[in-house]
Structures are given as structure tokens and as C-alpha cells.
LOKETOR-318226 format. One record per residue (C-alpha): x, y, z. Coordinates in steps of 0.25 Angstrom, whole numbers. Example, Ala and Ser with C-alpha at 12.3 -4.5 7.8 and 13.67 -1.06 7.14 Angstrom:
2
+-------+-------+-------+
!    px !    py !    pz !
+-------+-------+-------+
!    49 !   -18 !    31 !
!    55 !    -4 !    29 !
+-------+-------+-------+
This chain:
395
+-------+-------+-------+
!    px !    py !    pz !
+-------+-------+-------+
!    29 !    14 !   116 !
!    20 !    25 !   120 !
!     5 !    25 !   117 !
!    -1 !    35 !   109 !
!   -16 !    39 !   108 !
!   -20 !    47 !    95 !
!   -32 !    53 !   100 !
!   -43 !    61 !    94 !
!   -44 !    53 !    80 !
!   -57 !    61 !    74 !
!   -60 !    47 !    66 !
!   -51 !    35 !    68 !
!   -51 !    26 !    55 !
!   -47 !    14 !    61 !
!   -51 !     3 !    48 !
!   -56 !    -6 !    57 !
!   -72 !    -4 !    52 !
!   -83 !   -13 !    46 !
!   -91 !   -11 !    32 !
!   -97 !     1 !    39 !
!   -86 !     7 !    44 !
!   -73 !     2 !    36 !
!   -62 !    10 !    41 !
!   -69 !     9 !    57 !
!   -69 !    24 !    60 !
!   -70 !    29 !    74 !
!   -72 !    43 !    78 !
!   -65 !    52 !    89 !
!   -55 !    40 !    94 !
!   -42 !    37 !    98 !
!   -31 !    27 !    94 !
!   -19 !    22 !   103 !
!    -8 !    19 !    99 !
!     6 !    10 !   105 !
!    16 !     4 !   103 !
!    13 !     3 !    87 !
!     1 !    -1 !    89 !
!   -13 !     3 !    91 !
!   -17 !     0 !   106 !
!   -32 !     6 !   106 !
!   -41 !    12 !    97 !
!   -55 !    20 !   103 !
!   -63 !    31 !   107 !
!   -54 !    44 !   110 !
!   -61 !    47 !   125 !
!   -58 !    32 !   129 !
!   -42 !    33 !   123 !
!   -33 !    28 !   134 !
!   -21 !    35 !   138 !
!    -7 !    35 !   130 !
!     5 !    39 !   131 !
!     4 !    50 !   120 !
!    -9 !    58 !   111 !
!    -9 !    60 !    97 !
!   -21 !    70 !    95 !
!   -29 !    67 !    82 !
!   -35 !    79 !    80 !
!   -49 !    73 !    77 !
!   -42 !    67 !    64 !
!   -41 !    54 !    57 !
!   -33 !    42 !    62 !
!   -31 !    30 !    52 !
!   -23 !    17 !    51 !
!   -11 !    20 !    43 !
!   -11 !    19 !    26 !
!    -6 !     4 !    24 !
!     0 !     5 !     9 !
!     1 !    -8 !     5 !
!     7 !    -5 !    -9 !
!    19 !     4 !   -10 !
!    33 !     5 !   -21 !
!    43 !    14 !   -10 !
!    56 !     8 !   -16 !
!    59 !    14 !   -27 !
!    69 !    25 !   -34 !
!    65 !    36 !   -45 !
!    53 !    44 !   -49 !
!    44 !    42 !   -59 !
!    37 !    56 !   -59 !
!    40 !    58 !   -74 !
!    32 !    45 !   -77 !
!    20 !    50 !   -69 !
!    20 !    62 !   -76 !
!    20 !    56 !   -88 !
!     9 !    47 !   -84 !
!     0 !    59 !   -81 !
!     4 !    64 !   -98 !
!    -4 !    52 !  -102 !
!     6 !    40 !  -100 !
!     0 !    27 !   -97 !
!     5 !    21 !   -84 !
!    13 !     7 !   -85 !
!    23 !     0 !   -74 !
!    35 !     3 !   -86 !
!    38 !    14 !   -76 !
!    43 !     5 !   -65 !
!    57 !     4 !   -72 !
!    60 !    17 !   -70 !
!    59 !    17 !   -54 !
!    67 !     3 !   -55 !
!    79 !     8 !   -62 !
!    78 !    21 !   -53 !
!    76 !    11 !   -39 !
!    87 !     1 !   -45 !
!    98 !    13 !   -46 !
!    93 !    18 !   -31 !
!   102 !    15 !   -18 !
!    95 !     8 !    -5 !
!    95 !    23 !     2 !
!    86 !    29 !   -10 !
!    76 !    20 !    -9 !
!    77 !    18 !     3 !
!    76 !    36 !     6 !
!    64 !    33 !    -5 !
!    57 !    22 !     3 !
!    57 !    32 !    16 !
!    51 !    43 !     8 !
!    41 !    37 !     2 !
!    36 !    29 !    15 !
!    38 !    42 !    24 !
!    27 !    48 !    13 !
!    18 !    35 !    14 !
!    20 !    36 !    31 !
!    16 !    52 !    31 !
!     4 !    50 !    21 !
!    -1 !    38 !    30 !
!     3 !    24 !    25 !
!     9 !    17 !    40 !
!    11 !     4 !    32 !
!    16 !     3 !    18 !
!    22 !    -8 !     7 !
!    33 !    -6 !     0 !
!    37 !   -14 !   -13 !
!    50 !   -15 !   -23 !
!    48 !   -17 !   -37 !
!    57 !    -7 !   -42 !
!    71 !   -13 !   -43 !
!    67 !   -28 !   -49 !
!    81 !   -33 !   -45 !
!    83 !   -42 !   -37 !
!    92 !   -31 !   -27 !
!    84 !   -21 !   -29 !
!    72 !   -26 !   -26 !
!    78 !   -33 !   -14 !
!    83 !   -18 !    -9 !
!    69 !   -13 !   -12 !
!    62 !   -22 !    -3 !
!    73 !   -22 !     9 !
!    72 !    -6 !     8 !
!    56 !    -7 !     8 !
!    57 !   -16 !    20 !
!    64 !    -3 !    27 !
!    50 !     4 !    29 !
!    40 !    -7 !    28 !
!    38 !   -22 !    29 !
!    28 !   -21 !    20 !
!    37 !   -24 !     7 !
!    34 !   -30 !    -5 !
!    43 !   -36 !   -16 !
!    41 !   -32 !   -30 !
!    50 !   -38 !   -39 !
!    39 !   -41 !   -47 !
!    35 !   -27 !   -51 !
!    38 !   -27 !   -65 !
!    50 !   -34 !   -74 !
!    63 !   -23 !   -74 !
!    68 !   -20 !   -87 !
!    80 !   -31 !   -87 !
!    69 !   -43 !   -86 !
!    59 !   -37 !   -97 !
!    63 !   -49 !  -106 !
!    65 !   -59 !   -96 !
!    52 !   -57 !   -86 !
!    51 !   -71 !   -82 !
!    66 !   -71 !   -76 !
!    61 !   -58 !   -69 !
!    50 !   -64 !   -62 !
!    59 !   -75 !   -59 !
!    69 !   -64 !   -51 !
!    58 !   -59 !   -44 !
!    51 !   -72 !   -38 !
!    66 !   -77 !   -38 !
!    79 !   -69 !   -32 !
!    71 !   -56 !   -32 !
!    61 !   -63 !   -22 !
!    71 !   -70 !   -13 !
!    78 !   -57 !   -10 !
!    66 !   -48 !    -8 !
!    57 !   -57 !     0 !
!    65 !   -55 !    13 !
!    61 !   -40 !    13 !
!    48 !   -41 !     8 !
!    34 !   -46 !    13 !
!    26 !   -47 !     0 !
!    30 !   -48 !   -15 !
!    20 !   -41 !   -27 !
!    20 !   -43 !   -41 !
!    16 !   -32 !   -51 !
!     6 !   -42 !   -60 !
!    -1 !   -32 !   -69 !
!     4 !   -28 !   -85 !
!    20 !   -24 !   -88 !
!    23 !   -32 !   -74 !
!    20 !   -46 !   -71 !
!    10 !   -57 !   -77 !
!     3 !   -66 !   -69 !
!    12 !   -78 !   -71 !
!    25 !   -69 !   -67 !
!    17 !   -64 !   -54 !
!    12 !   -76 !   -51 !
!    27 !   -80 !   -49 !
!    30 !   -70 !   -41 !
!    18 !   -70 !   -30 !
!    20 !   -86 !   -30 !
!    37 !   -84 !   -28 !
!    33 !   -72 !   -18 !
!    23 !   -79 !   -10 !
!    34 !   -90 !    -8 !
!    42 !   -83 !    -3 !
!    33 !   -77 !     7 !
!    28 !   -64 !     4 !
!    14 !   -58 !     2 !
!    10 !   -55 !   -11 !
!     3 !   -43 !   -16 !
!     3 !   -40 !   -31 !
!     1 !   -28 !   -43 !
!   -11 !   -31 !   -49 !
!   -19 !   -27 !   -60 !
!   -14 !   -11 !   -59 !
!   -12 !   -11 !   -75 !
!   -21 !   -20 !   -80 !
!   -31 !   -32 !   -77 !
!   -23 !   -44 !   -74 !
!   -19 !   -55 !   -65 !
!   -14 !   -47 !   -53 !
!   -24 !   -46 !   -43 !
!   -30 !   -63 !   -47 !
!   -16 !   -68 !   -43 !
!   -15 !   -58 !   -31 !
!   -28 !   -65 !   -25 !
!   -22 !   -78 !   -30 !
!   -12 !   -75 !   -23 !
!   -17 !   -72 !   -12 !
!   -10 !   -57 !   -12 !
!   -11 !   -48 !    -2 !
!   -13 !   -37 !   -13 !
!   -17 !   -34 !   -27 !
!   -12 !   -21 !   -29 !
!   -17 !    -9 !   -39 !
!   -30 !   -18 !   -45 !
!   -32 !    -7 !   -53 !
!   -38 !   -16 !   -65 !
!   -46 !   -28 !   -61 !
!   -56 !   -38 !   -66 !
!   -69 !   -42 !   -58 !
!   -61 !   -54 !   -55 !
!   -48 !   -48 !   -49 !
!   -60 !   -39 !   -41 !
!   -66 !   -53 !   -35 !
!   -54 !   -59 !   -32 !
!   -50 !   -47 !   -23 !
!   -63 !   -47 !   -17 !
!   -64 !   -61 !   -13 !
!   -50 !   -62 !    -9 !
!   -55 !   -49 !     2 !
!   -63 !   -62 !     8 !
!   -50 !   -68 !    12 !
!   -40 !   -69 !    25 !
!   -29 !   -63 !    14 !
!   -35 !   -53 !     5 !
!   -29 !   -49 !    -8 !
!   -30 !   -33 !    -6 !
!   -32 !   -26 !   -19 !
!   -22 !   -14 !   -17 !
!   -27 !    -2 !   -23 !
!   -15 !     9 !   -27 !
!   -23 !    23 !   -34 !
!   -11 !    30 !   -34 !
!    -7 !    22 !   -43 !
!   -20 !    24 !   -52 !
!   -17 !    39 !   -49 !
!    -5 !    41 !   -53 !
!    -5 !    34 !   -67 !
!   -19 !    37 !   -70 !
!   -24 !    23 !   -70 !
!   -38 !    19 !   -68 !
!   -40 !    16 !   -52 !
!   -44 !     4 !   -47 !
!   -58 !    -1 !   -45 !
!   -58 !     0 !   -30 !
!   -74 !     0 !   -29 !
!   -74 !   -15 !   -36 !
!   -64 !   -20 !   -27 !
!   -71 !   -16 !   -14 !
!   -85 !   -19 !   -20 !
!   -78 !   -33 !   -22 !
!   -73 !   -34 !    -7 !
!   -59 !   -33 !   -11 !
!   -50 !   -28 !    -1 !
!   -42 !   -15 !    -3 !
!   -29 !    -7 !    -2 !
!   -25 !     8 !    -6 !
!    -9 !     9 !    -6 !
!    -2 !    22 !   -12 !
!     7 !    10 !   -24 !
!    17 !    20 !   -21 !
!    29 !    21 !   -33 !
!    36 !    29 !   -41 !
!    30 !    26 !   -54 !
!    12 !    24 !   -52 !
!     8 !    30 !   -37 !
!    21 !    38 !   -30 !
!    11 !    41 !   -20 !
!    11 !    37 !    -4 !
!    -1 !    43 !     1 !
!   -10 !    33 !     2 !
!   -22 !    45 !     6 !
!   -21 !    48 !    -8 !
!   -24 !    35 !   -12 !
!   -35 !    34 !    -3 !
!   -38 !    48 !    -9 !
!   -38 !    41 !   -23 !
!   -46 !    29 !   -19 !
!   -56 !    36 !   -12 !
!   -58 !    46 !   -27 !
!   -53 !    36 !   -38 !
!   -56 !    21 !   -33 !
!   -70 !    25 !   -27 !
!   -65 !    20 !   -13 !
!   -74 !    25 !    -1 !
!   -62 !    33 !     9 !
!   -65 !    23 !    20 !
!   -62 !    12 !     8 !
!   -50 !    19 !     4 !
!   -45 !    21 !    19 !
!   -47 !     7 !    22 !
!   -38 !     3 !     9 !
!   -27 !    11 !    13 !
!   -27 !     5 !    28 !
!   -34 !    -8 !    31 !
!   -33 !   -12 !    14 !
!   -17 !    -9 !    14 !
!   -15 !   -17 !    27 !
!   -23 !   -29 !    20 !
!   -13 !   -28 !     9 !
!    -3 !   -29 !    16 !
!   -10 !   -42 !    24 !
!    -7 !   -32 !    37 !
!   -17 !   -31 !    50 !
!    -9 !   -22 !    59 !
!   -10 !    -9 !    49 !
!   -22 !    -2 !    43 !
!   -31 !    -2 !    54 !
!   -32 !     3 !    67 !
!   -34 !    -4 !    79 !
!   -28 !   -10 !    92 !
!   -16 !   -18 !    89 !
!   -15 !   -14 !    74 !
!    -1 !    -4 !    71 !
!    -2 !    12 !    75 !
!    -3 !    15 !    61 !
!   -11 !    27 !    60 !
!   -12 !    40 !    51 !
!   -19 !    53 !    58 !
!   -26 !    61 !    46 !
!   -28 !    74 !    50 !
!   -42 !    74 !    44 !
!   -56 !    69 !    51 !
!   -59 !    58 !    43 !
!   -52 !    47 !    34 !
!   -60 !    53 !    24 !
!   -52 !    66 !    19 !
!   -40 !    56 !    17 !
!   -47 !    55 !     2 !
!   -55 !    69 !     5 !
!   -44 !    77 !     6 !
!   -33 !    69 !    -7 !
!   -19 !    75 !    -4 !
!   -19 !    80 !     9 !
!   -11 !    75 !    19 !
!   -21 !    72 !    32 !
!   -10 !    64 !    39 !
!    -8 !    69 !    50 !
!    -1 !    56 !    58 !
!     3 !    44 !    54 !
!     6 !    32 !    64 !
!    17 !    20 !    61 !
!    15 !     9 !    72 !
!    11 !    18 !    81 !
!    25 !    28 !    79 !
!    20 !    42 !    73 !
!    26 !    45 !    59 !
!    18 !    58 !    56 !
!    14 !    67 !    64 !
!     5 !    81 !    60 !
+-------+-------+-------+
């Protein structure tokens, strides 16, 4: 493949810094990049040759968004029940059933053509690397289709059986759990890399999710799991038992669940605490305590929790716009989250950071600083956007 040398760059976030310097900025620089990967990072006057130029402008080069927490394969809209929530109606996971019936009655092709929408709007807003999870079929076939579908556009997909109990089982829970850690399992876990469980209220208590982590883990696949997003409970204690790769949401946490994310940071495999505001935003729940966890030493991820139902949002620039405002998180904190903390999460070192030999994924904001991705909430600042090294926007 031809090189090409984006030249230019005003301020190059490369996420590669220190305590000083967390996201490594450098100023007036140049990246190179070749056969998907990048080959040399420096000052602009001492780029070498390439095959091509890409001018920057002055503006902002960044490792791609890694969204490490995302519900693509579904069917339906839920616009009336967010309109309801916004009258006054409490938020609860009882809206899930809708979007199962409506992804059950789909064909392959409509969640497929839903599945390419929704990444084509994650791709042009930033996100180079994304999960996808199932959860809204809860059949044995369907959620088999949802994770071979998923699998289409990323390997990066989860199985989530375990999202809550579908209407046919709610007097027969234990024989659900079974399905999911039994049959369900065996026929997803050939097109999925991690399994997740939704432990939290109106989903699954720590006995029935401890089933499933211990039946996914022997089957091979990664664990990440729901935790905590409705109330205090036992999701994020048995994601760091578990050794997990994520405790996702931790909206609602004891002083305990905080120092078990902190002190699992100070090991080889961290269980990263996923934080998801759009989901906060958009059923006006109280955010998580981001503060706590990185005064703890916790490590943290932004995703978008793209759905249907709680955060039918795919931009993670306005979740790091909502970080930054609503979670108290410094930009540089938030940026880092949404790059370096997704990758963790997804237990990846080739995305998130640039660097020689990690993949060209890399966003161009057309903005002088990383800073006006929260300064300026709602504006669309990307400019280009770079998937192993192949150029998917262009402005």
C-alpha cells in the first residue's frame, strides 16, 4: 500500500503521555501512515517522504473513539417511550420487551440495513472501533442471528442472552438462565468474543449471573458485565471477582465497589468501569460519580450504550461533551476514556493510541485543540476519520 503522511497537524493527541501530560500532545507534527498501520510519528520539518499528503490544516489529529459498549442489532423505535420519559415517567428496563418482539418479527436484511446505519453514523462521528452486543431476541435463533450479523461489522461482539428474562420465561426464570448458559450459549459463542450479563434490579441476581459468567468463561469468552445502573448491588463485586474486563454503567456504587475498581486498576487485567452518560441523559438519571472513581485510581471508559430504548445516541463527542459538564471529568480525562479507557475494555493495545505500529485509526477534527470537542457540544468538528489506515471521511 502507498504511504501517506497527514502533515500539518496544529496539536497531535497521541495518548501516549504521563500524569503531566496524559493525553502526550505535541504541537506542529506529522504522522505516517502505511499499510494500516502507523510507520512514524514526529516533528512536521523532519517528516520523511510519502507517497501521498493529506494537509491538516493546523487542526486536531486523535486516535480514533474505541466504543467499547454498544446495542446495534435491533428492530423498532422507542421514541414514544422517551417522550413519555421526558412527561415525568420513571425509567425501567420493562421497555426492552418492546424492541424484542419488534427484532424477533425482523428479517436478517433489516437488521442487517440497521446495523450498517447505525455503524456508518458511529464511523462519521469518530468511533474507528466499536462493540456490538444481542440481547434483543432472547431465543436461542434469534440471538444466534444477532451475534453472526454483529460479527458482519466487528469482531468486537458480545453475547447477551443474559439481558433480562423475555415475557414466555417470567414464571420459569431459572429454566431461562439455564437456556442462556446452556443451548443459547453453545450456539452464540462461535460468533462472539465476550459474553455480559445485565446483573442489576428487573434483570438478573447475583446467583443467576454468577451462572452465566462461570458458563461463559468456560466456554472461552471474556466477560464484561451490567452493573449497578438501577441500583446498588452485586454487579460490579462479582465483575472484579471475576476478573471482567468491564463493569459497565456504575452509576450507583458503594465505597466498597469504588476500591475494588481502584485496586483491580493495579493489576496486569483491569476491570475497567465503563461509564455510558447518554444513558443518564436520556432517562434523567443521576450520572455516575466519575470524580470518585479516578480519585480512587479506577480505570475509565466512555462508550455512547447505544439502544433503542435509554442512549440512541452514536456520538461519543457528546458523551465526552457530557462527561466533561455532568461527571466533572477534566477534557483531557474524558478524551483519554473515550480512547485509551475503551481500548482497555476491550483488553486491546493496537487501538486508542497513536504510535508506531499501533492501527491508523485516527479522527482529524477540524478544531485547534482537543478541547472544543466538549467546548463546542453538538457541532460536528470531524473533519477525517481513518480505519486502518483506509480513509472513511473525508471534509
Amino acid at each position: 500500500m502507498p504511504s501517506t503522511l497527514i502533515d500539518d497537524i496544529g496539536e497531535l493527541v497521541t495518548c501516549e503521555g504521563d500524569d503531566g501530560d496524559l493525553l502526550g500532545i505535541r504541537r506542529d507534527a506529522a504522522v505516517v501512515v502505511q499499510d494500516s498501520r502507523v510507520v512514524w510519528v514526529g516533528p512536521r520539518r523532519q517528516a520523511p517522504a510519502a507517497d501521498e499528503t493529506v494537509d491538516a490544516g493546523g487542526g486536531t489529529l486523535m486516535p480514533g473513539f474505541v466504543d467499547s459498549h454498544a446495542h446495534l442489532v435491533f428492530a423498532g423505535d422507542r421514541a414514544a417511550e422517551f417522550s413519555a420519559r421526558m412527561a415525568g415517567v420513571a425509567y425501567s428496563a420493562d421497555g426492552i420487551a418492546t424492541t424484542v418482539q419488534a427484532t424477533r418479527e425482523a428479517s436478517d436484511a433489516q437488521l442487517r440495513s440497521n446495523v450498517a446505519r447505525l455503524v456508518s453514523e458511529l464511523v462519521r462521528s469518530g468511533s474507528t472501533t466499536f462493540e456490538i452486543k444481542s440481547g434483543y431476541g432472547l431465543t436461542v435463533a434469534d440471538e444466534q442471528r444477532s451475534v453472526r450479523i454483529a460479527g458482519e461489522f466487528t469482531p468486537e461482539v458480545t453475547f447477551l442472552g443474559a439481558h433480562v428474562t423475555p415475557a414466555e420465561y417470567s414464571d420459569h426464570r431459572d429454566e431461562y438462565v439455564d437456556l442462556v448458559a446452556g443451548p443459547m450459549l453453545d450456539a452464540c459463542a462461535p460468533y462472539s468474543r465476550w459474553i455480559d450479563v445485565f446483573c442489576d434490579r428487573g434483570a438478573f441476581d447475583a446467583g443467576e449471573s454468577r451462572q452465566v459468567l462461570t458458563a461463559g468463561h468456560r466456554a472461552g469468552l471474556g466477560l464484561r458485565v451490567h452493573a449497578n445502573q438501577l441500583q446498588q448491588g452485586p454487579g460490579v463485586g462479582l465483575a472484579v471477582e471475576f476478573g471482567a474486563a468491564s463493569a459497565d454503567h456504575c452509576t450507583h456504587l458503594s465505597v466498597e465497589d469504588i476500591d475494588a475498581l481502584g485496586d483491580s486498576a493495579r493489576t496486569d487485567r483491569p476491570t475497567v468501569a465503563t461509564l455510558l452518560p447518554g444513558a443518564e441523559f436520556s432517562t434523567r438519571s443521576a450520572y455516575p460519580d466519575a470524580r470518585a472513581l479516578l480519585d480512587a485510581g479506577a480505570v475509565v471508559a466512555l462508550a455512547t450504550d447505544c439502544n433503542p430504548g435509554s442512549s440512541y445516541t452514536t456520538s461519543m463527542p457528546f458523551c465526552i461533551a457530557l462527561a466533561v459538564r455532568e461527571m466533572h471529568m477534566t477534557v483531557a480525562e474524558a478524551v483519554w476514556a473515550a480512547t485509551v479507557g475503551g481500548a482497555t475494555a476491550l483488553r486491546r493495545d493496537d487501538v486508542g493510541r497513536i504510535r508506531v505500529g499501533a492501527s491508523a485509526d485516527l479522527v482529524l477534527l477540524d478544531a485547534p485543540s482537543h478541547i472544543h470537542l466538549a467546548y463546542r457540544p453538538g457541532v460536528d468538528l470531524v473533519r477525517g476519520v481513518w480505519r486502518a489506515g483506509r480513509p472513511v471521511r473525508e471534509g
